[in-house]
Each structure stands twice: as C-alpha cells, then as structure tokens.
C-alpha positions in Angstrom: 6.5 -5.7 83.1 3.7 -3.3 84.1 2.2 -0.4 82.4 -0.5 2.2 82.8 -3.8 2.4 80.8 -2.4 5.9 80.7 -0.3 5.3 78.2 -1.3 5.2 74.5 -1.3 2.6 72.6 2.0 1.9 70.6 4.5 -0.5 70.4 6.1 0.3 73.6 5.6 -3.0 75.2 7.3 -5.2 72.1 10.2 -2.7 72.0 11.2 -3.2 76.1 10.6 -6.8 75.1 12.7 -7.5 71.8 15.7 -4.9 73.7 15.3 -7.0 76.9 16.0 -10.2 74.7 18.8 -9.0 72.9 20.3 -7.7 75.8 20.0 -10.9 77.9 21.7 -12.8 74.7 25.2 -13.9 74.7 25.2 -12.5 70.6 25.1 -8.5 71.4 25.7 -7.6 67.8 22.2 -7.6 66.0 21.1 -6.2 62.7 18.1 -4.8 62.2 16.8 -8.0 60.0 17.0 -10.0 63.4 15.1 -8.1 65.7 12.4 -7.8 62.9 12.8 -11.7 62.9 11.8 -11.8 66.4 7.5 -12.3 66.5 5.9 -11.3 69.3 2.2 -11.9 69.0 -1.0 -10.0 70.8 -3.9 -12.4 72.1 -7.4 -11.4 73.2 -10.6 -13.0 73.2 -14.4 -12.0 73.1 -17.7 -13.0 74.5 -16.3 -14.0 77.6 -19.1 -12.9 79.6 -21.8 -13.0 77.3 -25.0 -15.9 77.7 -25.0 -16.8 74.3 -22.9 -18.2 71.8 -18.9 -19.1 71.9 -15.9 -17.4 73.2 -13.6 -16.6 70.4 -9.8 -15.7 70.7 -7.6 -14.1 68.2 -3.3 -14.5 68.1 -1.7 -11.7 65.4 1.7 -11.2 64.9 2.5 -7.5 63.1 5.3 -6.1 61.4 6.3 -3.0 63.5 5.8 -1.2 60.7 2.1 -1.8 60.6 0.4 1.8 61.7 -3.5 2.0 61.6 -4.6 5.4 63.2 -7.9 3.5 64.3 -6.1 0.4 65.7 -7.1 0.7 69.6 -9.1 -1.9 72.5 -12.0 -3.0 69.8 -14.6 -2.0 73.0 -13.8 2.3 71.9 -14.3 1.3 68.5 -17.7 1.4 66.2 -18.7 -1.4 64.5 -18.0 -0.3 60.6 -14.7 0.8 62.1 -13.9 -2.4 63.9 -14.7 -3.2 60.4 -12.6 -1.9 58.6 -9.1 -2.3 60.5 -10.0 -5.7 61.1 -9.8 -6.0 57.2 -6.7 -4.1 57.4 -5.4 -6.4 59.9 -5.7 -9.6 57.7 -4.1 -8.2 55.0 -1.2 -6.7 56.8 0.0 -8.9 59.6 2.6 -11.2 59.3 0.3 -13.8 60.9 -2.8 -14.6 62.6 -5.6 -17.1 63.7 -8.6 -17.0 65.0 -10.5 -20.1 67.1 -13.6 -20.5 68.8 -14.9 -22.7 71.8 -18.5 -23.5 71.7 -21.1 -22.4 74.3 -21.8 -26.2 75.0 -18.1 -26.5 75.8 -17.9 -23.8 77.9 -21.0 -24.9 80.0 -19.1 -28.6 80.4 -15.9 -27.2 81.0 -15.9 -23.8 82.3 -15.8 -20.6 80.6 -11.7 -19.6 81.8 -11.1 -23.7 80.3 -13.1 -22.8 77.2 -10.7 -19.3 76.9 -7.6 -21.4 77.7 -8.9 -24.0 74.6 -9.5 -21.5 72.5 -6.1 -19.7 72.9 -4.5 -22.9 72.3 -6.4 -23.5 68.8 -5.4 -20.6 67.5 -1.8 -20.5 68.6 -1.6 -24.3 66.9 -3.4 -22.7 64.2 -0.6 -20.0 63.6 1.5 -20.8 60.7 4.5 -19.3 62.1 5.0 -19.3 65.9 5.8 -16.9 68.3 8.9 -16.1 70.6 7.0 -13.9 73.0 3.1 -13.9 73.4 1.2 -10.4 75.0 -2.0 -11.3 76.5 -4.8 -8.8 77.4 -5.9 -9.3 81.8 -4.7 -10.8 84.3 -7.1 -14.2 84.6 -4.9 -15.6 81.8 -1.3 -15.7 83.5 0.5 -18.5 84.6 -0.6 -20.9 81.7 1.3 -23.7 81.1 0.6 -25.8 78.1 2.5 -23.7 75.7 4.7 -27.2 75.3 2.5 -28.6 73.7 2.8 -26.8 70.5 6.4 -26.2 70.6 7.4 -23.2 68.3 9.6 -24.0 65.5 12.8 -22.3 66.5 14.8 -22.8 69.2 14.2 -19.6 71.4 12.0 -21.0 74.5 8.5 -18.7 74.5 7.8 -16.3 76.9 4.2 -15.0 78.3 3.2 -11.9 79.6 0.1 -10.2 80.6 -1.5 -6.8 81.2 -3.8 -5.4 82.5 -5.8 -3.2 79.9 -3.1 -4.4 77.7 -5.7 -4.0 74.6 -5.5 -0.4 75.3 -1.5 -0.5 75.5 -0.2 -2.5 72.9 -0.7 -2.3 69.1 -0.5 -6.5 69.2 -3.2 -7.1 71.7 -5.3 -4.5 70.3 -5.1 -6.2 66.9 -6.5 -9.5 68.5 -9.2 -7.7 70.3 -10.2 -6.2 67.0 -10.1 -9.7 65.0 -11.7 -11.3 68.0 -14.6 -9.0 68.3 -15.7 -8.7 64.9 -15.3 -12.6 63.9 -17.8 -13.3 66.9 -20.3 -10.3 66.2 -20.0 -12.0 62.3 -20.9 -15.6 64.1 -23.9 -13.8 65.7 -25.1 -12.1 63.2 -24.7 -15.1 61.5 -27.0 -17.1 63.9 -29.8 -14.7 63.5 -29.8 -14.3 59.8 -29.7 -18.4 59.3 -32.0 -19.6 62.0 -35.1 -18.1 62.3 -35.5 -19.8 65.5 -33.1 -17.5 67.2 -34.2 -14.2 65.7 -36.5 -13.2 68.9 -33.4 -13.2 70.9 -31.8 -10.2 68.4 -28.3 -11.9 68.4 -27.4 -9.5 65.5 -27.7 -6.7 67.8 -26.4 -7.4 71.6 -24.3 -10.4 70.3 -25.9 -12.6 73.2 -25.2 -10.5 76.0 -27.2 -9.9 78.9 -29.4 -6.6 77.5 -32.5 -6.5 78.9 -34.2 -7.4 75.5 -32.3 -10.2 75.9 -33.1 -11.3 79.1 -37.1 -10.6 78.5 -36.6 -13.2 75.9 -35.5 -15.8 77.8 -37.9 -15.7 80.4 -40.6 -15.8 77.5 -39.3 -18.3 75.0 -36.5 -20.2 77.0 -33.2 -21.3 76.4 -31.9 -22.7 72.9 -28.8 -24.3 72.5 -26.4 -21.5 71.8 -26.8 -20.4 75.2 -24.3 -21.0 78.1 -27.0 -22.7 80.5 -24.8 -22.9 83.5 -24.4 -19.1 83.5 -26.7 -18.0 86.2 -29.2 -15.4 84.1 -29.7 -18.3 81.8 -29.9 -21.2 84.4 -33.4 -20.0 85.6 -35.0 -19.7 81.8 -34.0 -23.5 80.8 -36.1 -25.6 80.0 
C-alpha cells in the first residue's frame, strides 16, 4: 500500500484495507456489523528525537464513524487544540493505550529498541486487539514480535506502514495526537514537580534541542531525564 501526503486525511487507508480483507475471504457475503467488527488501529509515537525525557507511543482503534474536523498529524496542530481532540479521542474511540519507555532505557537500549518497547506496551495494554495495525514512517516496518501478544480472535494481524501516514489516516493521526499531548503533559509535569529541572524549561520545548535548551546543558549539566548517549547531551555529562 502506498499513498501520497497529498492526500487528505480520511479513512481511505482502513477502507482499501477492510475491502481487501473481505475480498481475499472465502465468506464474500458481509453485513455491515462485520466489517465494523473488523479494528484496525493507528500507532505513533513522540519525542523520538528529543534529549530529554521518554519516548511515548499511542495505539487507537476508532469507530469509522468518529469525524473530528481538527483531527490531523498533531505536528500542524496547536497545543489547546491538540488538547482538545485528544479529549475527544478518549472518549470516542473504541480503544486505546498509551506507554512510555524511559530516557534511561533508551540510552541502554537504543532509542528505535525503546520505540519498538513502547509499541509493544501499549498494544498488550489494548483491551481489545487489533486485526490490522497502521503505523506512521518507515523505521518501524518489518517488526516481528506481534506473537507475542496474540490477538484474541483468530484472524492473523497484519502491519503496515506509511510514510507521513499521520497526515493520511484518521487512525494514525489519532495516535500522534494522544502521543504528543500525554508526553508534553509528562514534561510539563517534570518542570512543575522538580524544581531541579525548571532551568532546563521542559514545559516549553518538551526537552528538545532549542537553543535555550542546549545553553542549559552546557551551564548546569545533564540530569537524569536526559538521553546521555545522544550526542548534544554526551558532551554536557557530568
């Protein structure tokens, strides 16, 4: 499957999927009720290139009835908008989770391992499980521990990636909306409880690279929310 960030977001993608499926099954008669019955679920994560603090990845699962007009790739959207549909989003889906993998893990075990962990937390966090997952870039294909949290049904799951695909698909774009505001909540979070950590202005770049940030670092050092083997931080440990 390939599409073009051209396209607008909709539910394209999950359509070609759930006709593709019923057309490839030996039962050719479907109602309605089981194509809705067939979850196909969005994943994208944030803060994967950020110095500071975890990566987080969200996995939502909508009713394709679900219609936010603001629902897009959470990177075009402002924060009390983010906000808002990411609000909307919990109350509306038909599942999600959200998990996290620590900046300490990602320094021991690489931050694509730590976005791997962290997608398979919050699929085994999913109370209901997927047939089909959509993931968002192309550095996440060809995974293959999916087995290890079988689904409970008996149609084998299917991955696919795209490029931009938080700017294609309304399920991906969900996750990039859940993903991005529950870490900017963890860094605000940081800076409101530790006063330690308030030079750095988490609550603003989130623990990205800024310049702010980096002037920082080279005045106070390192603390232990940031990713030391990344190479801006590497130079300011201490």
């Amino acid at each position: 499957m390939s599409r073009s960030a051209n396209h607008p977001i909709s539910y394209r993608i999950e359509q070609e999927l759930i006709e593709t499926h019923y057309k490839n099954s030996k039962n050719t008669k479907t109602s309605p009720h089981q194509r809705d019955n067939l979850l196909i679920a969005g994943i994208d994560e944030a803060g994967r290139g950020a110095l500071a603090g975890p990566v987080v990845v969200a996995i939502v699962v909508l009713d394709r009835k679900f219609i936010h007009p603001h629902t897009d790739d959470s990177k075009k959207l402002a924060a009390a908008t983010r906000s808002e549909v990411a609000a909307y989003i919990k109350t509306h889906a038909q599942t999600y989770a959200v998990a996290a993998v620590s900046a300490k893990i990602i320094d021991k075990i690489n931050i694509l391992a730590a976005t791997k962990l962290a997608i398979r937390r919050a699929y085994a966090a999913l109370p209901q499980k997927p047939h089909y997952l959509l993931l968002d870039g192309k550095y996440l294909e060809n995974l293959t521990h999916w087995n290890r949290y079988p689904p409970h049904h008996s149609i084998p799951l299917a991955e696919y990636s795209f490029i931009s695909g938080d700017s294609l698909s309304y399920s991906i774009a969900a996750a990039s909306i859940l993903a991005k505001v529950t870490r900017d909540n963890t860094m605000r979070s940081y800076h409101n409880r530790y006063k330690t950590y308030q030079i750095y202005n988490f609550h603003r770049n989130k623990g990205y690279g800024v310049p702010s940030h980096l002037q920082a670092l080279q005045k106070y050092g390192a603390t232990p929310l940031h990713r030391k083997t990344f190479s801006p931080v590497k130079k300011y440990c201490r």
